[in-house]
TIVO-887727 format. One record per residue (C-alpha): residue in three letters; chain; z negated, y negated, x negated. Coordinates in Angstrom, 2 decimals. Each point is the difference from the previous one (the first is absolute). Last residue first. Example, Ala and Ser with C-alpha at 12.3 -4.5 7.8 and 13.67 -1.06 7.14 Angstrom:
@residu SER&chaine A&w -7.14&v 1.06&u -13.67;
@residu ALA&chaine A&w -0.66&v 3.44&u 1.37;
This chain:
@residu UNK&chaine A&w -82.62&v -73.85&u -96.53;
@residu UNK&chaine A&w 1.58&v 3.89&u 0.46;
@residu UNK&chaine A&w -1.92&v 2.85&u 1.81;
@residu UNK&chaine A&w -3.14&v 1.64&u -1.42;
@residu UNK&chaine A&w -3.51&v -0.40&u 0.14;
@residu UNK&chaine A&w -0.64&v 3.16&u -2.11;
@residu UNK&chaine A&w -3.57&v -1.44&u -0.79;
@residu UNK&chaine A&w 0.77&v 0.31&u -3.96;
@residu UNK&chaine A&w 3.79&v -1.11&u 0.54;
@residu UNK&chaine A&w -1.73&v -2.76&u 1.75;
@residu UNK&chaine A&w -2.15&v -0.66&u -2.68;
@residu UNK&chaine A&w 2.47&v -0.36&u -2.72;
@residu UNK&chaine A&w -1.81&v 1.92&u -3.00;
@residu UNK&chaine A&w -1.53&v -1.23&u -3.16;
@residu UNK&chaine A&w -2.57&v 2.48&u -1.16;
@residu UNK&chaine A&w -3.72&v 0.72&u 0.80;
@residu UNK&chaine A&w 0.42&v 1.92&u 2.96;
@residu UNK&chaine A&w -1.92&v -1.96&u 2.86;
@residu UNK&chaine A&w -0.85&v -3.38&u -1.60;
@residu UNK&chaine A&w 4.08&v 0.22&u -0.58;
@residu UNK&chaine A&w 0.61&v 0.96&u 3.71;
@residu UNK&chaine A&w -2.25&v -2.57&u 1.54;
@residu UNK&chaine A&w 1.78&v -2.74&u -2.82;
@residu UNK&chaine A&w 3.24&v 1.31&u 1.46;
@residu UNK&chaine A&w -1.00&v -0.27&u 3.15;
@residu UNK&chaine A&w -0.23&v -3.65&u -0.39;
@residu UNK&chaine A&w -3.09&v -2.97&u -0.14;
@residu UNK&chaine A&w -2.74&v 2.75&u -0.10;
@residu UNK&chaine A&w -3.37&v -0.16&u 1.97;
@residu UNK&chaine A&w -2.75&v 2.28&u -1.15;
@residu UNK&chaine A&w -2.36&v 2.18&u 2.96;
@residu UNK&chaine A&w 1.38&v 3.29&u -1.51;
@residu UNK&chaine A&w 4.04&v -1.40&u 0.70;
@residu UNK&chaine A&w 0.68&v -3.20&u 1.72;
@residu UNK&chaine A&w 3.32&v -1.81&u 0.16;
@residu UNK&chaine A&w 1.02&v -3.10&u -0.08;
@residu UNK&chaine A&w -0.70&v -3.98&u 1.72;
@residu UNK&chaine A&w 0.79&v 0.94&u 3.80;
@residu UNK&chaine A&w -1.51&v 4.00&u -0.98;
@residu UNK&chaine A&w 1.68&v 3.54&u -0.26;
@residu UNK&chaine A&w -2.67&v 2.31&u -0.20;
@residu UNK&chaine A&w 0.59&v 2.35&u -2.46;
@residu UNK&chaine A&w -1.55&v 3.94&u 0.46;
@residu UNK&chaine A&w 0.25&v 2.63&u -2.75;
@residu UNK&chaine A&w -0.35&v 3.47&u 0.98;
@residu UNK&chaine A&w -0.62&v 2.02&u -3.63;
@residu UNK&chaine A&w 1.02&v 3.14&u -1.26;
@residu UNK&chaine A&w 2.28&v -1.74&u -2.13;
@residu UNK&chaine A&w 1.74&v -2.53&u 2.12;
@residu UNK&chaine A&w -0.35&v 0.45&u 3.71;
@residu UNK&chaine A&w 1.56&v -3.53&u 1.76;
@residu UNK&chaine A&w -1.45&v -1.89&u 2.85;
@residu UNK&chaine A&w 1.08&v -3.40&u 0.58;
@residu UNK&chaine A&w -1.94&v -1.72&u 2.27;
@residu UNK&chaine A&w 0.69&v -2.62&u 2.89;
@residu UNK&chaine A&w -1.96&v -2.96&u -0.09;
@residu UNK&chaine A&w 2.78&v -2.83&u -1.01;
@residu UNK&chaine A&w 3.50&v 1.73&u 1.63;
@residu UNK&chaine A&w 1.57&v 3.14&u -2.75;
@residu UNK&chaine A&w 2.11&v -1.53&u -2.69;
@residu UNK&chaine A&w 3.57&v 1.15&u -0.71;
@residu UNK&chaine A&w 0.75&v -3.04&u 2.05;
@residu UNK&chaine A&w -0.61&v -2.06&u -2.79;
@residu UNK&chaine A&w -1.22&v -3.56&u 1.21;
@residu UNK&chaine A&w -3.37&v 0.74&u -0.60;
@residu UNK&chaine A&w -1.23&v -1.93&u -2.12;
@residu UNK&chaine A&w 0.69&v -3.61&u 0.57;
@residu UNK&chaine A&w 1.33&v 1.35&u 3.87;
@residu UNK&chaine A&w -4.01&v 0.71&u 0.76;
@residu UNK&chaine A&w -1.36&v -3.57&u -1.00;
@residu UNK&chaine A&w -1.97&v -0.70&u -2.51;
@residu UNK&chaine A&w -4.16&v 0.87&u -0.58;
@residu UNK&chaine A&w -0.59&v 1.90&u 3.78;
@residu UNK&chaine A&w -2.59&v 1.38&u -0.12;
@residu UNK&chaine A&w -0.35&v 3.34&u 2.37;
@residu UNK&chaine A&w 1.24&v -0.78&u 3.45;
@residu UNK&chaine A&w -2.44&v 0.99&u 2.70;
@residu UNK&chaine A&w 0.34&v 3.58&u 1.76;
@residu UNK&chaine A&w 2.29&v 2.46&u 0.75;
@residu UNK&chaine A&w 0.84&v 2.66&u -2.91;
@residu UNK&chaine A&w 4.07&v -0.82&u -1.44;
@residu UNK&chaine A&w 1.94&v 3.46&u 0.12;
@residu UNK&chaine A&w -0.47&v 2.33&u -1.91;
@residu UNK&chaine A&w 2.96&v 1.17&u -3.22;
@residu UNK&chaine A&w -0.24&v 3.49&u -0.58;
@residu UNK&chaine A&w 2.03&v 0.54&u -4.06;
@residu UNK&chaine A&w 1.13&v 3.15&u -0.82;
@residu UNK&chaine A&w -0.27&v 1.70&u 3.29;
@residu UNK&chaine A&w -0.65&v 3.69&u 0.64;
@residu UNK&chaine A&w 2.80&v 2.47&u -0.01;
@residu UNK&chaine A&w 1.46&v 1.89&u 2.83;
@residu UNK&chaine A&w -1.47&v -1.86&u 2.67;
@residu UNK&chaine A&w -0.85&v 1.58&u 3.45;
@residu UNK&chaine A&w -1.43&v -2.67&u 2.76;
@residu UNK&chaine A&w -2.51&v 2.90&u 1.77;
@residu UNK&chaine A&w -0.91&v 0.52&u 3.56;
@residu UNK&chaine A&w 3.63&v 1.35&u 0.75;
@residu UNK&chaine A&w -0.34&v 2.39&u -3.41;
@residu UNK&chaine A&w -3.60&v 1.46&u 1.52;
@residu UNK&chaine A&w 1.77&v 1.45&u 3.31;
@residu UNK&chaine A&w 3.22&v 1.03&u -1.41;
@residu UNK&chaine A&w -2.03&v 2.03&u -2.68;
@residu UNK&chaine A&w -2.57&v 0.99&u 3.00;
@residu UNK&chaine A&w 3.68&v 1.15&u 1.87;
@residu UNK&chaine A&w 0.88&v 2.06&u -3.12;
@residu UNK&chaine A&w -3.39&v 1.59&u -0.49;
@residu UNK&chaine A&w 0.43&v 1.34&u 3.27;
@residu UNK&chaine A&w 3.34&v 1.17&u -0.50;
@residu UNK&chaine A&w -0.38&v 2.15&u -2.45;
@residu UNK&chaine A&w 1.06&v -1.42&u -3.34;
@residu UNK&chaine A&w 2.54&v 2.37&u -1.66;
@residu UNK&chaine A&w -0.03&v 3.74&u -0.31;
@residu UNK&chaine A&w 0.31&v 2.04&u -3.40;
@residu UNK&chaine A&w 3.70&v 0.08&u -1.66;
@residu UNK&chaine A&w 1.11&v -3.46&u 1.48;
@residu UNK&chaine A&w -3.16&v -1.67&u -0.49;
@residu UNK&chaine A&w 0.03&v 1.48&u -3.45;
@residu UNK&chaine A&w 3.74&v -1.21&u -0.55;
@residu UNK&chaine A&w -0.60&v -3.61&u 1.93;
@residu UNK&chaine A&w -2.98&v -0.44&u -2.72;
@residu UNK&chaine A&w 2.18&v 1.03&u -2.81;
@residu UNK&chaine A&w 2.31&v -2.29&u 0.92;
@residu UNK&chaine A&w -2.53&v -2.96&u 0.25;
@residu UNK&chaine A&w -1.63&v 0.92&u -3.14;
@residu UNK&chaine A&w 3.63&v 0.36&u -2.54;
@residu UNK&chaine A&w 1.32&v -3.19&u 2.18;
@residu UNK&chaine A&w -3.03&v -1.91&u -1.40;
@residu UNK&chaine A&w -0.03&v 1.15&u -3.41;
@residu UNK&chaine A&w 3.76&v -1.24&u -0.47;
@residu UNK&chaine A&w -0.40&v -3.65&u 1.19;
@residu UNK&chaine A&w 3.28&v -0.12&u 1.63;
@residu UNK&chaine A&w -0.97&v -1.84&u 3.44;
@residu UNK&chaine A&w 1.18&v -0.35&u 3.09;
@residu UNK&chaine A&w 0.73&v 3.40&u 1.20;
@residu UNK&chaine A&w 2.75&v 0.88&u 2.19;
@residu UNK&chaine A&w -1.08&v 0.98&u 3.56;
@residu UNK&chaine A&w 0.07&v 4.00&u 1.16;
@residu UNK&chaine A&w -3.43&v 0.80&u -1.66;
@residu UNK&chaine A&w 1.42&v 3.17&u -1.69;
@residu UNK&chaine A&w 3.59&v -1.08&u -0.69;
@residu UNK&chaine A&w -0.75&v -3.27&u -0.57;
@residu UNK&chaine A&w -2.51&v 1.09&u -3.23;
@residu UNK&chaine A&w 1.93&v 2.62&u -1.16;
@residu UNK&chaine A&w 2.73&v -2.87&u -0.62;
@residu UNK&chaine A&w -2.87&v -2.47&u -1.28;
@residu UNK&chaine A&w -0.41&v 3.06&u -2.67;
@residu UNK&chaine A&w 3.27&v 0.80&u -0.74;
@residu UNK&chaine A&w 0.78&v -4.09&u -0.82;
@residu UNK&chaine A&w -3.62&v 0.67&u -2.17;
@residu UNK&chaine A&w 1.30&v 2.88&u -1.97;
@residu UNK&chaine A&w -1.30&v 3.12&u 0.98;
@residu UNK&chaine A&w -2.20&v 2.25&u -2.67;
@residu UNK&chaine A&w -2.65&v -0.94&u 1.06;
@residu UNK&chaine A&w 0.64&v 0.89&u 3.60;
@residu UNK&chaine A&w 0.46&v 3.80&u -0.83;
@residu UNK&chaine A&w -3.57&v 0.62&u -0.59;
@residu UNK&chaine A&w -0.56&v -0.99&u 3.96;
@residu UNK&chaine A&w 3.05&v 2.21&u 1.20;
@residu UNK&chaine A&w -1.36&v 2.71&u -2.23;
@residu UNK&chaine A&w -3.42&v -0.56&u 1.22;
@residu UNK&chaine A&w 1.44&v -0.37&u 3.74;
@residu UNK&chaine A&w 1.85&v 3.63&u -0.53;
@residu UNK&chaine A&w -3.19&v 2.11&u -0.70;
C-alpha cells in the first residue's frame, strides 16, 4: 500500500517539507504552517489521488451550495448590530459625553461576544451600556460584573483599534 507509507511518512516531515508537499500536490503554496493542518490536507490530496476524486456531480452541487453561502473561516469574536429602528431610548447626557471613543459601536447597536459557553449581549445606550436588563456607566464595569476581576472592557469586547 504506497499512500499509507506516503501518509506515515508525513510525520516525520518537517513543516518547510510539509508546505513544500503541500504546493506540489495542490499546485498553489499554502498559507499557513500550522503542522496538523498540512499533515490532513495532504493526506486528503494523497487518498483522492490514490482512489478517485469528487465526481463531478457532487462538484457542481459544491459550486452550487458555496455561491449561496458567505464562507468564513472562523467565526467572529465580537458581532457588533447595528442600531434597531424605533424611538430613542433615554437620553440622560448627551451622546459625545460618552461616547466620544470611536472604538464604541453607535447608541442601540449590540455587542455580542461568547465568553464561557455563554452569548452575552450589551446594548450600547445614550447614558451606558446595558447588560441582563442593568445599565453600566463603562464597559469595563459590564466586563467586571461579567468576570469578577478588573479588566479593560474593550479589551474584554475585543473592540480594538487605537483611542
Amino acid at each position: 500500500m504506497p499512500g499509507t507509507i506516503q501518509i506515515d511518512a508525513l510525520q516525520r516531515m518537517t513543516t518547510s517539507e510539509l508546505a513544500e508537499r503541500f504546493a506540489e500536490l495542490h499546485g498553489y503554496p499554502c498559507r499557513t504552517r500550522h503542522r496538523g493542518y498540512l499533515v490532513r490536507k495532504i493526506a486528503w490530496r494523497l487518498q483522492a489521488n490514490a482512489e478517485g476524486d469528487l465526481t463531478e456531480r457532487a462538484r457542481r452541487r459544491a459550486e452550487e451550495l458555496a455561491d449561496d453561502a458567505q464562507v468564513r473561516v472562523m467565526t467572529p469574536k465580537t458581532l457588533v448590530c447595528p442600531p434597531q429602528p424605533g424611538p430613542p431610548t433615554t437620553a440622560h447626557r448627551s451622546l459625545s459625553e460618552i461616547h466620544d471613543d470611536p472604538r464604541v459601536p453607535p447608541v442601540g447597536s449590540a455587542i455580542v461576544r461568547e465568553y464561557k459557553g455563554r452569548t452575552l449581549r450589551v446594548i450600547v445606550r445614550s447614558d451606558g451600556f446595558e447588560w441582563e436588563g442593568e445599565r453600566y456607566r463603562t464597559l469595563s464595569a459590564v466586563a467586571k460584573r461579567i468576570t469578577s476581576s478588573h479588566i479593560n472592557g474593550f479589551r474584554f469586547f475585543r473592540l480594538g483599534g487605537q483611542r
